[in-house]
C-alpha atoms as an extended CHARMM CRD file, in Angstrom:
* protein
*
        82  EXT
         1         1  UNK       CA            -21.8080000000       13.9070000000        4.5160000000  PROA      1               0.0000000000
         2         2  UNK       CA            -19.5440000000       11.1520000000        5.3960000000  PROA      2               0.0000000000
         3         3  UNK       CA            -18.3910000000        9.3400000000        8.5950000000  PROA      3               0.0000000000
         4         4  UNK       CA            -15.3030000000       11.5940000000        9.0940000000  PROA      4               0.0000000000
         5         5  UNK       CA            -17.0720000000       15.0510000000        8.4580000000  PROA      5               0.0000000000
         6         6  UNK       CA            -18.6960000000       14.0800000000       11.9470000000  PROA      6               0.0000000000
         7         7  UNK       CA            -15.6150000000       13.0420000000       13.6840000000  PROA      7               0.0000000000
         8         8  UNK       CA            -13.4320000000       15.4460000000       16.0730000000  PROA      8               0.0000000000
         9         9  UNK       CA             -9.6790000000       14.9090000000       15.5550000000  PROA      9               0.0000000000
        10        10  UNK       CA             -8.9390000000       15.8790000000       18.8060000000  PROA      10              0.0000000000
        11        11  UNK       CA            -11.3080000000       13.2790000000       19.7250000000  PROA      11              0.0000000000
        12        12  UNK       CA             -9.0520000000       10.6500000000       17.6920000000  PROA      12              0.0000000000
        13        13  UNK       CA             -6.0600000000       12.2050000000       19.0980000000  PROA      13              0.0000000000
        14        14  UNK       CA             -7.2890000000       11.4280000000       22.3880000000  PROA      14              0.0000000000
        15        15  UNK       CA             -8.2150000000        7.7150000000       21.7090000000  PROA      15              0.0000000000
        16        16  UNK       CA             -4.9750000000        7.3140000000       20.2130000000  PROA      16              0.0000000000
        17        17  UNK       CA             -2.8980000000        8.5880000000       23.1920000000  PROA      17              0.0000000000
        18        18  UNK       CA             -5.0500000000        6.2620000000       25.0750000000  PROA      18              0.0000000000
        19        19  UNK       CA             -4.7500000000        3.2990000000       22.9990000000  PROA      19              0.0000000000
        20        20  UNK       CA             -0.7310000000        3.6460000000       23.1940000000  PROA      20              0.0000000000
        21        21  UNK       CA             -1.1350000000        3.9610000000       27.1340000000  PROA      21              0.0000000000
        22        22  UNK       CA             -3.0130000000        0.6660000000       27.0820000000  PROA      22              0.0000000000
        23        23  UNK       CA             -4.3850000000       -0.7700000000       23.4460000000  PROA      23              0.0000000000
        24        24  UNK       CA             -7.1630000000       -2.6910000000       25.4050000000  PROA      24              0.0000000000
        25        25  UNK       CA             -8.6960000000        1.0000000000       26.6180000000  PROA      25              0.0000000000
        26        26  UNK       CA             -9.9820000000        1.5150000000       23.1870000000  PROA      26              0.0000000000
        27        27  UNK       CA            -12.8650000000       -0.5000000000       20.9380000000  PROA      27              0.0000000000
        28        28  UNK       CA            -11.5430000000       -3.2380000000       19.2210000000  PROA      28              0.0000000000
        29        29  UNK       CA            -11.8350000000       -1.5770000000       15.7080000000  PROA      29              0.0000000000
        30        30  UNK       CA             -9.7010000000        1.3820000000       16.6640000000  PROA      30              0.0000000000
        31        31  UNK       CA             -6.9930000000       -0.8120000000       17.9880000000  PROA      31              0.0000000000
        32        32  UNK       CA             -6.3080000000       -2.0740000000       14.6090000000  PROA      32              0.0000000000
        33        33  UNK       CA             -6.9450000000        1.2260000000       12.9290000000  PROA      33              0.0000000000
        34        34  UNK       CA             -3.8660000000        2.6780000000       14.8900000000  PROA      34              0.0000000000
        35        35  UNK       CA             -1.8800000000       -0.6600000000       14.3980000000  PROA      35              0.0000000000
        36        36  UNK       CA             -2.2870000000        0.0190000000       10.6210000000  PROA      36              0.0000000000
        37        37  UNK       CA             -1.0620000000        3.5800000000       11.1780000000  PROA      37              0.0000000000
        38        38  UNK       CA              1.9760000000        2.0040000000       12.8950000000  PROA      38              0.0000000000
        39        39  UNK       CA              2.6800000000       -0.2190000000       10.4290000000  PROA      39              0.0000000000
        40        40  UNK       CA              2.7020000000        1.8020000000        7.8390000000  PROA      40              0.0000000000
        41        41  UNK       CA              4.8540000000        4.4380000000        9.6410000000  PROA      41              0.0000000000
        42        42  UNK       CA              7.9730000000        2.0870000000       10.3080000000  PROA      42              0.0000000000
        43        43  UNK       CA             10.7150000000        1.8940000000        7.7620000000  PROA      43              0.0000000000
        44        44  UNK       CA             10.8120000000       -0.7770000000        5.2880000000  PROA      44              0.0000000000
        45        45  UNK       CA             13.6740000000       -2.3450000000        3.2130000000  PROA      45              0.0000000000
        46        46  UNK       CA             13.5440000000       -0.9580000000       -0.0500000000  PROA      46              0.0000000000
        47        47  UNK       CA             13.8690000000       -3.6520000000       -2.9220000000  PROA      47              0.0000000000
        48        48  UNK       CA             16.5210000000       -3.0550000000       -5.5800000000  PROA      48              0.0000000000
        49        49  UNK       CA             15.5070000000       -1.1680000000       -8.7210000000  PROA      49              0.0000000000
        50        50  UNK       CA             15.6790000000       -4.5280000000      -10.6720000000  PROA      50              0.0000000000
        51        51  UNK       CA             13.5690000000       -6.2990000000       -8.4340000000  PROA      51              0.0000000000
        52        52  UNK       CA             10.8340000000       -3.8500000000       -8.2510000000  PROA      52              0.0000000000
        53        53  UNK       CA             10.8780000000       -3.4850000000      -11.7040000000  PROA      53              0.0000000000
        54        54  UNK       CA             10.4280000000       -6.9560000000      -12.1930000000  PROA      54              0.0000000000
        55        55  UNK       CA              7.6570000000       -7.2390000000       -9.4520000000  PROA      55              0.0000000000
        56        56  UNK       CA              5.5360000000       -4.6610000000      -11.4740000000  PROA      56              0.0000000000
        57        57  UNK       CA              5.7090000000       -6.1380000000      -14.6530000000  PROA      57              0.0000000000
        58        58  UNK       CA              4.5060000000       -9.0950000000      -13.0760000000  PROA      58              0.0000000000
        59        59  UNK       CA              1.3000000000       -6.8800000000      -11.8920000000  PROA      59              0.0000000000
        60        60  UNK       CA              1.1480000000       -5.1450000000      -15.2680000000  PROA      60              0.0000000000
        61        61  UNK       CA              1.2830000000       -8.5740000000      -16.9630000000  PROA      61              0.0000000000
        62        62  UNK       CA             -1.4380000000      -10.3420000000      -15.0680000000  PROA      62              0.0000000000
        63        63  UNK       CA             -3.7620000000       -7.1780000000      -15.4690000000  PROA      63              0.0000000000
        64        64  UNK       CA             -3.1480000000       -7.5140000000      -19.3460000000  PROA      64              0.0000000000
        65        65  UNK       CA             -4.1210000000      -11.2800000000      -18.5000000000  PROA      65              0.0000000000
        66        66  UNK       CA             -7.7010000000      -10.4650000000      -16.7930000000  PROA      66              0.0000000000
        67        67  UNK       CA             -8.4640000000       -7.6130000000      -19.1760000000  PROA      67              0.0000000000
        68        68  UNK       CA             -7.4880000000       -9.9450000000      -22.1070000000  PROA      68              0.0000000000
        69        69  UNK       CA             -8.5050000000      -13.0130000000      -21.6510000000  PROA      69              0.0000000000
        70        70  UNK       CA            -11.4900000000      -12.5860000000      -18.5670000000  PROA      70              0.0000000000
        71        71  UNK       CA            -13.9550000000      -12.0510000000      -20.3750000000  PROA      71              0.0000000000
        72        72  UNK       CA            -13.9750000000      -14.9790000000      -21.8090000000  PROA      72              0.0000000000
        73        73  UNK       CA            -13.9250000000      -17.1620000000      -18.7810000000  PROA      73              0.0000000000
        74        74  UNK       CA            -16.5820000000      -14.9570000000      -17.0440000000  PROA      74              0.0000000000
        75        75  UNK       CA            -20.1140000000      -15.8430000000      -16.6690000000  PROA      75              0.0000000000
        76        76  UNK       CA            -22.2690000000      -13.4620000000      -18.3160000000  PROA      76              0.0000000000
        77        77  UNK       CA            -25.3280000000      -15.6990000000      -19.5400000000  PROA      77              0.0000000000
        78        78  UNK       CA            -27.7980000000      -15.0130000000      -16.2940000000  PROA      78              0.0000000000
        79        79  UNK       CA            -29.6000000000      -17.8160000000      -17.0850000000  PROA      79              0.0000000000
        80        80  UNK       CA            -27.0430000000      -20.6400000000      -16.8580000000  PROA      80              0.0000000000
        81        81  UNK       CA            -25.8080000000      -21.9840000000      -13.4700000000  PROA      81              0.0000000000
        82        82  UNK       CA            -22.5270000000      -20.8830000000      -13.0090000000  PROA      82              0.0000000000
């Protein structure tokens, strides 16, 4: 059973109202929990399609890179000093 099986969401619904009444009335760790759920709630610029396109063939093309060629630079011999 996990963390969050335990927790009450009225509970976090609580700490939350509190935390937007005053952000120092809740633990430190909760204060940036909600700040992430902020964050990721307010609307971002979209890049263009051509942009994002290239942006993810620049992540597809560097994991090619580390599955290709990381092996090879990794240290697998446990009895050398890496």
């Amino acid at each position: 059973m996990g963390f969050f099986h335990n927790i009450s969401p009225g509970w976090i619904e609580e700490l939350y109202t509190l935390w937007q009444k005053s952000p120092e009335g809740v633990a430190a760790e909760w204060r940036d929990f909600f700040t992430g759920i902020v964050l990721g709630r307010e609307e971002q610029e979209c890049p263009a399609p051509e942009e994002r396109a290239l942006k993810q063939s620049a992540v597809q093309s560097l994991i090619h890179r580390y599955r290709d060629v990381g092996h090879l630079l990794a240290c697998t011999d446990p009895l050398s000093p890496c």
